[in-house]
N, C-alpha and C positions, 0 to 999 in steps of 0.2 A: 242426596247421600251426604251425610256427613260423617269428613273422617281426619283424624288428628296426629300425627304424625310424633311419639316421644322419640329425643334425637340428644343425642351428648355428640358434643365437637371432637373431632376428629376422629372418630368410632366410626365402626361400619356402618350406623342408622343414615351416614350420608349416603351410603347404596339408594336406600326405598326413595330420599330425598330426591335424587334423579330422575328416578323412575317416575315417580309421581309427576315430577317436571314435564316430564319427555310426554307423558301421557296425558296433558295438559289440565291435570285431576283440579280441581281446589281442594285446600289442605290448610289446615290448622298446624303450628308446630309448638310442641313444646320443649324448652331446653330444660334436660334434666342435669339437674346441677351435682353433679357425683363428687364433687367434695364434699359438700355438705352429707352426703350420703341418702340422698333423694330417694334414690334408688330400690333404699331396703327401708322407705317409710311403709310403713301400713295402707297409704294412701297409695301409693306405685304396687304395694305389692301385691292387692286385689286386682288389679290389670294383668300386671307379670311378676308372678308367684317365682319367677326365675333370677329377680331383679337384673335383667340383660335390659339394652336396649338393644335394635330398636323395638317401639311397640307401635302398629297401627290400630288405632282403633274407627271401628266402621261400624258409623250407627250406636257406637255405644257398646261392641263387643270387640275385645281386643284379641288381637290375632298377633303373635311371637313367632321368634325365626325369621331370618332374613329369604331362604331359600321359601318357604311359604308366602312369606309378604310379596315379594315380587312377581312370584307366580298369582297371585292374586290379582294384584296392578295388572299384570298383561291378558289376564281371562276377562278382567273388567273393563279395561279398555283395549279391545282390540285393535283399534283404527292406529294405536300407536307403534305395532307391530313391533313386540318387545322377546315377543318369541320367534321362531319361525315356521311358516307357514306349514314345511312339508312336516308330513308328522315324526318319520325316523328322525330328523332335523330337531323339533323341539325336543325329544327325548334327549337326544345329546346336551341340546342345552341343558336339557335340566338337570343331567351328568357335571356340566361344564360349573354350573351354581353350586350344587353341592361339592362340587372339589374345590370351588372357591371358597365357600363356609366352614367345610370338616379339614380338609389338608390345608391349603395356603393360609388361612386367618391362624390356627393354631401356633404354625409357624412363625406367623409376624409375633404374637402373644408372649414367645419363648424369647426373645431378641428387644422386645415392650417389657413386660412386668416378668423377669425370670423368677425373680424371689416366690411368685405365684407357684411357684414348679419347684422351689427344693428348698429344703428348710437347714441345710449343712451349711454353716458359715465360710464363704468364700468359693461359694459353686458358680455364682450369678454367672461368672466369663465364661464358664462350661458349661453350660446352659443356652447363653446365647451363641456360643459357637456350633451345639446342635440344631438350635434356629437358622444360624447362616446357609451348614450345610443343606438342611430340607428346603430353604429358599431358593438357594442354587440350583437344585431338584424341580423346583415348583417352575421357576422361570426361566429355565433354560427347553424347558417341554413347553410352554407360553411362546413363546420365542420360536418354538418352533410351528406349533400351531399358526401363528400367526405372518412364519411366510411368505410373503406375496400378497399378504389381505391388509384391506383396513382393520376389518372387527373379524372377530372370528365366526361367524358368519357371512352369508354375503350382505347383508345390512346391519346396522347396529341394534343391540339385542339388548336385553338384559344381563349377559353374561360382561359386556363391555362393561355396563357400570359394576358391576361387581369385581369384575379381576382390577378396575381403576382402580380401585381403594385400595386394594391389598398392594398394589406395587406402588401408588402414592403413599404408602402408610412404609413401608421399607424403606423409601427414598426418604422420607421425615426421620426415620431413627438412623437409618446412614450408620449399620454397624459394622465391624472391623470388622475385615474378611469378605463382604460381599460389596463384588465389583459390579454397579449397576450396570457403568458402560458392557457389561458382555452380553446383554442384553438389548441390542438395537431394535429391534422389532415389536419391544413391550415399549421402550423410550418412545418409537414413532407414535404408538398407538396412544401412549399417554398424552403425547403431545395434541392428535386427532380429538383426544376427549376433552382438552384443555382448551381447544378451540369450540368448543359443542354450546350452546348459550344454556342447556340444561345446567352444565358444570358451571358456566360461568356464575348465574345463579346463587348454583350452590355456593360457591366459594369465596361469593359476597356474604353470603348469610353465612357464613362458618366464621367470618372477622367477626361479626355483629356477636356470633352468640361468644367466641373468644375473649370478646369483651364481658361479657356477663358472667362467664365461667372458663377461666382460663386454667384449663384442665392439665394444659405442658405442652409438648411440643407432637 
């Protein structure tokens, strides 16, 4: 099986990056360079017609969505146990992925690129202060999921690496109004995946590709 992993630094394409880690897949990556605008070449855009990252391609057909790509990694490698087992259980997860993909990532988006969102000159702060608030929203119910637990399951899921991004991607932009601290249980948990050698991984190859394409913060 061969499969190629397109990935832009510090986007969510570092979710699958994990995953494929954790799953112990071999993988090809390519850093898509979105300044130059890689992205919306002709060349990317017969892959994903979306110009999103990330793209895995398997075999030569490429599959888009984060919430698909990962459930893909955990049906192909099961032994990584990236879902869980009991079946009511994955259904949740796979609840738990797409409210990290449609809700939380939106949220980070509004508070990242606001200008994407309103075209009124001088909205940007009201804009990312309705990102604050839905953030507040997002990880204050994270925070509480998470409880008493390492991951939000009883093992680590794929849901882990996904809700990672979104609260390491918040923590990176650090915007006025959201107090990371009132979130201790998402802090622990980031901490738990910071210690994980999937992430450490990652987060060597996120310098390397920074270097090649240093996209912002």
């Amino acid at each position: 099986m061969m499969l190629k992993l397109y990935y832009t630094p510090i986007a969510c394409s570092m979710v699958p990056y994990i995953n494929l880690v954790e799953a112990g897949a071999e993988f090809d990556v390519h850093v898509v360079d979105v300044l130059k605008r890689e992205q919306n070449s002709p060349e990317y855009l017969e892959l994903n017609p979306k110009h999103k990252v990330p793209t895995l391609v398997i075999d030569g057909s490429p599959l888009t969505e984060n919430v698909a790509i990962n459930l893909w990694i955990a049906r192909n490698f099961p032994a990584a146990r990236l879902l869980p087992s009991n079946p009511a259980e994955e259904f949740q997860a796979i609840a738990h992925l797409a409210w990290c993909a449609s809700g939380i990532h939106p949220a980070v988006s509004l508070i990242g690129s606001p200008q994407r969102y309103c075209d009124v000159p001088g909205t940007e702060a009201n804009v990312r202060m309705c990102g604050v608030k839905l953030l507040d929203e997002h990880f204050t119910l994270a925070d509480s999921l998470l409880s008493g637990r390492e991951w939000f399951f009883d093992h680590f899921t794929a849901v882990d690496s996904h809700f990672f991004w979104t609260f390491l991607r918040a923590i990176r932009l650090a915007p006025d109004g959201l107090d990371i601290a009132r979130y201790p249980n998402c802090n622990a948990h980031l901490a738990r995946m910071k210690a994980r050698a999937s992430v450490q991984k990652l987060l060597d190859f996120e310098k390397q590709a920074l270097e090649r394409v240093p996209v912002g913060r």
